[in-house]
N, C-alpha and C positions, 0 to 999 in steps of 0.2 A: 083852450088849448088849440092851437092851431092845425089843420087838417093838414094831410097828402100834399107833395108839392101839385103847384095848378097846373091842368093841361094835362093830366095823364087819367087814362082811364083805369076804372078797377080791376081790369084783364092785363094792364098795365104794371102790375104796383103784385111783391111779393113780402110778406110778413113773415121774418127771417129771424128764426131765436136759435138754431142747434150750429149744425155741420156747414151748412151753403154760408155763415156770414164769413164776411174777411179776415181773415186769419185764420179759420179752421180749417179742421182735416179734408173737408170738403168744398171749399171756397172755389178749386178749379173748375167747378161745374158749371158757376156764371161767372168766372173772369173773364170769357171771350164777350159779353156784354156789353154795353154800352152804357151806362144808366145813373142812376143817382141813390147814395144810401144816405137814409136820415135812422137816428135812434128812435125810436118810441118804446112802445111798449103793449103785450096782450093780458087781457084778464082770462086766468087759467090757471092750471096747477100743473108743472112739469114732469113726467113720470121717466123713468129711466126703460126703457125696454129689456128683457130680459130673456128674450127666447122668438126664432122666425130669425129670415134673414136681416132685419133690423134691430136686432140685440146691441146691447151697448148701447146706441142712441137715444136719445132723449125723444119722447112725445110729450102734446101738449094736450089736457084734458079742457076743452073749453067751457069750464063750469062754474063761471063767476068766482072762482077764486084771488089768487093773491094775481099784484100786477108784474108779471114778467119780462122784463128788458127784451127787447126786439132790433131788429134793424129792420127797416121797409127799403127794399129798392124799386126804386123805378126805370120802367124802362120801354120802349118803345120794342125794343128785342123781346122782352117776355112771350106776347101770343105765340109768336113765327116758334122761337124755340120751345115750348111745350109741345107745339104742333109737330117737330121735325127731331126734340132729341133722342138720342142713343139710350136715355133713360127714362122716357114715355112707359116704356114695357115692364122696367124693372121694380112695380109697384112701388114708385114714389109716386105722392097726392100733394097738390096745393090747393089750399082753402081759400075762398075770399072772404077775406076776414075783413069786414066792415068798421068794428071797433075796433080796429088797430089803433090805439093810439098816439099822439107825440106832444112830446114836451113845447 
């Protein structure tokens, strides 16, 4: 299975299964980006959130479970913007998730 596209580093590259991928509710968060989306996919087990200000949304339990369809973007924008966004504060987390996989 072929890796990440080349040339980007791991602070680079985000592993994207709920809101933030293209076409969801949340997709406007990294539209002003610049970057590149491939499919793959994470091993994990999807839960639904149910209560906190992230209700509704899906989390991923990363416990060797089933394989999860994902999108990975990349992007040379990622550091700067985690560093400088409006939604740093608003307890949202990205993982660097090493076994992202792709097809």
């Amino acid at each position: 299975m072929p890796g990440p596209p080349e040339g980007f580093s791991i602070d680079e590259q985000l592993a994207v299964y709920g809101s933030l991928a293209p076409g969801e509710r949340n997709a406007h968060v990294l539209a002003p980006l610049v970057g590149e989306w491939t499919e793959g996919e994470i091993i994990g087990t999807l839960q639904t959130i149910t209560e906190g200000y992230a209700a509704g949304y899906q989390g991923i339990r990363l416990d060797g479970g089933d394989a999860v369809p994902c999108m990975l973007f990349s992007s040379r924008d990622l550091p700067a913007f985690w560093a400088h966004s409006p939604t740093s504060g608003a307890r949202i987390w990205a993982l660097l998730l090493p076994g992202a996989r792709l097809p």
